[in-house]
C-alpha positions as CSV (number, residue, x, y, z in Angstrom):
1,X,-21.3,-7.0,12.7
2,X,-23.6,-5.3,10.2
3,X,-23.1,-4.8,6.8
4,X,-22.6,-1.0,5.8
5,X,-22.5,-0.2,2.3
6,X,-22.1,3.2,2.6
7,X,-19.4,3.1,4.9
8,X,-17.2,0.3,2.9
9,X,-17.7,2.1,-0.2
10,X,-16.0,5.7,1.6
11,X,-13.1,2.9,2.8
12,X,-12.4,1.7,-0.7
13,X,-12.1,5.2,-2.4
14,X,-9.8,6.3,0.5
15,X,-7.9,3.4,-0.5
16,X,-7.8,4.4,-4.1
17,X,-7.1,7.9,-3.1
18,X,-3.7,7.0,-0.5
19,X,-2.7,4.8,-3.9
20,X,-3.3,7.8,-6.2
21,X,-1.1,9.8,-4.0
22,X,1.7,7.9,-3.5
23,X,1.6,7.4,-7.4
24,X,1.5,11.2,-8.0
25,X,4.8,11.4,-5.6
26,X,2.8,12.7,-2.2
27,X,3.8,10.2,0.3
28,X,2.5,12.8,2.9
29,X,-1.3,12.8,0.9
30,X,-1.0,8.6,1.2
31,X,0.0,9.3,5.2
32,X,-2.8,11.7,5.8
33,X,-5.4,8.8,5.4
34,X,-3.6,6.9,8.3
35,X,-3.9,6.8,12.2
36,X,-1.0,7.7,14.1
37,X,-0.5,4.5,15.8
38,X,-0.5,2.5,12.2
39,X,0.6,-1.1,11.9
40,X,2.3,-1.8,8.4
41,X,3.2,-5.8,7.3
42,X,4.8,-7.2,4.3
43,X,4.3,-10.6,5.4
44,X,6.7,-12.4,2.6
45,X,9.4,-9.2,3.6
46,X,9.4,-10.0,7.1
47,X,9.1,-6.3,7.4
48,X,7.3,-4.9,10.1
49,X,6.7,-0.9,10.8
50,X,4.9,0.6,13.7
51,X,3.2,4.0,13.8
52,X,3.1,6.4,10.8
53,X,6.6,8.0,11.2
54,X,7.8,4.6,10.8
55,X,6.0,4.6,7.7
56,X,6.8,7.7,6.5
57,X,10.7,6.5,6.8
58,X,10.2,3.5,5.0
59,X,8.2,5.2,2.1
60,X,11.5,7.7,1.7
61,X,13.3,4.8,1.4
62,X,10.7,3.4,-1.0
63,X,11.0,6.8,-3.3
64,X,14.8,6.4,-3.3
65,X,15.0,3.2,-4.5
66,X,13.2,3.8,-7.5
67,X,12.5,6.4,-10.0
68,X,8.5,7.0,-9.9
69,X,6.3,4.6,-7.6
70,X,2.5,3.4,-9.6
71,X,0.2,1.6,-7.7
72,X,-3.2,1.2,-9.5
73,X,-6.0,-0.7,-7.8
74,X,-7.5,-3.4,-10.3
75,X,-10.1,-4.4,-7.6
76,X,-11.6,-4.2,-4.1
77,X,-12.8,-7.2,-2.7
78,X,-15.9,-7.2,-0.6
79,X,-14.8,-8.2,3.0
80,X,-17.8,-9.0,5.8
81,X,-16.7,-6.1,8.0
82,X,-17.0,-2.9,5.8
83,X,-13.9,-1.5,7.5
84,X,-11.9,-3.8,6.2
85,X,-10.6,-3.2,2.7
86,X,-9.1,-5.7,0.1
87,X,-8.0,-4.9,-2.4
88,X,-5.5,-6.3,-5.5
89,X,-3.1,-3.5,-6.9
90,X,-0.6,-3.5,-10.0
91,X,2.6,-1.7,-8.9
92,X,5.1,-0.7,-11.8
93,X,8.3,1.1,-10.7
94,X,11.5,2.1,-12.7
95,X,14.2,0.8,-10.2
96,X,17.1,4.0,-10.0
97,X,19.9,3.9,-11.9
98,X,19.0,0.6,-14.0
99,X,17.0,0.0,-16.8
100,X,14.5,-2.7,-15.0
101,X,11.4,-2.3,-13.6
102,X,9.6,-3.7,-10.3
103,X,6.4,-4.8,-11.9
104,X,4.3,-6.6,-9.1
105,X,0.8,-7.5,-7.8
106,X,-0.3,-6.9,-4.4
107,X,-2.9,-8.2,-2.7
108,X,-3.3,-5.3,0.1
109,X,-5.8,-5.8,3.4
110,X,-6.4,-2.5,5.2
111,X,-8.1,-2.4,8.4
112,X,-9.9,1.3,9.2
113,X,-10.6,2.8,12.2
114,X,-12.8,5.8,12.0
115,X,-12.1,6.5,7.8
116,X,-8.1,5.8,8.6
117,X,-6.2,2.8,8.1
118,X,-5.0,1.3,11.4
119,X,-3.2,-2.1,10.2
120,X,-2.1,-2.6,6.7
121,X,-0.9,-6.0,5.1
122,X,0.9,-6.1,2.1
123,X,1.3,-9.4,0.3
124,X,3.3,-9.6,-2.8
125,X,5.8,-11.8,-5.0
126,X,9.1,-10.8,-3.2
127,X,11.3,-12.3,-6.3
128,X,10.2,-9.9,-8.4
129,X,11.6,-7.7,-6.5
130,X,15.0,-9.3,-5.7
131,X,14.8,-9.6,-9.5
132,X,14.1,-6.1,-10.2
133,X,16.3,-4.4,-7.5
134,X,18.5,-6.8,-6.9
135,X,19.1,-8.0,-10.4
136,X,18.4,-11.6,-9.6
């Protein structure tokens, strides 16, 4: 594998750029930036979703669940093979129709394929969110 600086760096912003979209409430500008045939995994979830209309069900869901979604990247992580992208994110979501909020950290590992993301794991603290949603 070589090392391509260029090409990691053009990974990483489209990273930034599917979080800046689903923050800005366009889910399809956050699906645009992935291949049809997309694996998604939150590994702590047990939640698996294959193919993008997969993920574009489960990101309705997301965007019903909660008022406004945020996901800010507070750094990318250099990985050996420049297409794949690690990155840490701070999430920060009013839950609907409560007065909590899912605050969490992510640690997110995207695997590209030709400048889209092909397999996507998601790891995060899942009792903040049983806290937050569920009121735990």
């Amino acid at each position: 594998m070589t090392d391509d600086p260029a090409r990691r760096a053009r990974n990483e912003a489209t990273a930034a750029a599917m979080f800046a979209a689903v923050s800005a409430g366009d889910p399809e500008g956050q699906l645009a930036h992935c291949a049809d045939d997309l694996v998604y995994e939150a590994l702590y979830y047990d939640l698996v979703r294959e193919g993008i209309d997969a993920l574009r069900v489960m990101i309705g869901a997301v965007t019903e669940r909660f008022d406004a979604v945020s996901y800010v990247p507070t750094a990318f992580i250099p990985a050996l093979d420049p297409d794949l992208v690690i990155c840490e994110v701070q999430g920060d979501h009013p839950v609907t129709g409560s007065d909590r909020r899912y605050r969490n950290r992510y640690l997110m590992l995207m695997q590209f394929r030709d400048g889209k993301v092909v397999h996507w794991r998601e790891l995060s603290n899942p009792k903040e969110y049983e806290r937050a949603v569920l009121g735990r």
